[in-house]
C-alpha positions, 0 to 999 in steps of 0.5 A, spaced: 430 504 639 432 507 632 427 508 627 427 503 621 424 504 614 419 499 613 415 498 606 408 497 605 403 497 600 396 500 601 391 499 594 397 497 590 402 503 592 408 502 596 409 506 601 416 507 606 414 508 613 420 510 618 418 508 625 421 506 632 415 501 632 416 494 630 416 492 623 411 486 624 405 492 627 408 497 622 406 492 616 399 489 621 397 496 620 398 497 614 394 491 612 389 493 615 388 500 613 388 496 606 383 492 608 379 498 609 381 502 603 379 495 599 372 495 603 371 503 602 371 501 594 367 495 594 362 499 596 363 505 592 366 503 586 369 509 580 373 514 586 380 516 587 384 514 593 383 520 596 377 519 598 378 511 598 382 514 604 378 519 607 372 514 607 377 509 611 380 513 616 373 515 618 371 508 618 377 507 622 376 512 626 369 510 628 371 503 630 376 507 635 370 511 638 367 506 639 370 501 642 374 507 646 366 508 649 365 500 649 360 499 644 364 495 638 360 490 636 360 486 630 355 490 625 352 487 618 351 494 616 358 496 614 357 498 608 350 503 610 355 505 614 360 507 609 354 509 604 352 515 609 360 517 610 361 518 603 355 522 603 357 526 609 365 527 605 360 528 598 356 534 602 362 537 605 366 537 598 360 540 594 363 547 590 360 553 595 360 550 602 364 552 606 
């Protein structure tokens, strides 16, 4: 299967992703990731996407160990969650740590 190039759109930016994947899963990932960037900003409003991004892939990543280790289960606390990563991120960026 060649590559395809496929648009997606993330926090209102577009994004060309080359791919051997199906189109369709290309864009149900990109949703995805969308979704979880878009609930990373609800929670914590007024911070760049970068760290909208970093606090999505953790939360991502998280679901992934989880469910990897059997343990996904829906939880009324995602936002507490993200509220404890954005505090992990905000230590870790401070100026002098290293």
């Amino acid at each position: 299967m060649a590559d395809v190039l496929v648009p997606v759109e993330i926090l209102g930016q577009t994004y060309p992703i080359r791919s051997r994947l199906d189109q369709r899963y290309v864009e149900e990932l990109a949703t995805y990731v969308d979704a979880k960037m878009k609930a990373a900003a609800e929670v914590t409003p007024n911070v760049d996407s970068l760290r909208l991004a970093v606090l999505a892939a953790l939360n991502i990543a998280d679901e992934f160990f989880r469910s990897r280790d059997g343990l996904v289960q829906d939880e009324p606390l995602v936002a507490e969650r993200i509220r404890q990563i954005e505090q992990l991120i905000d230590e870790a960026l401070q100026p002098g740590i290293a």
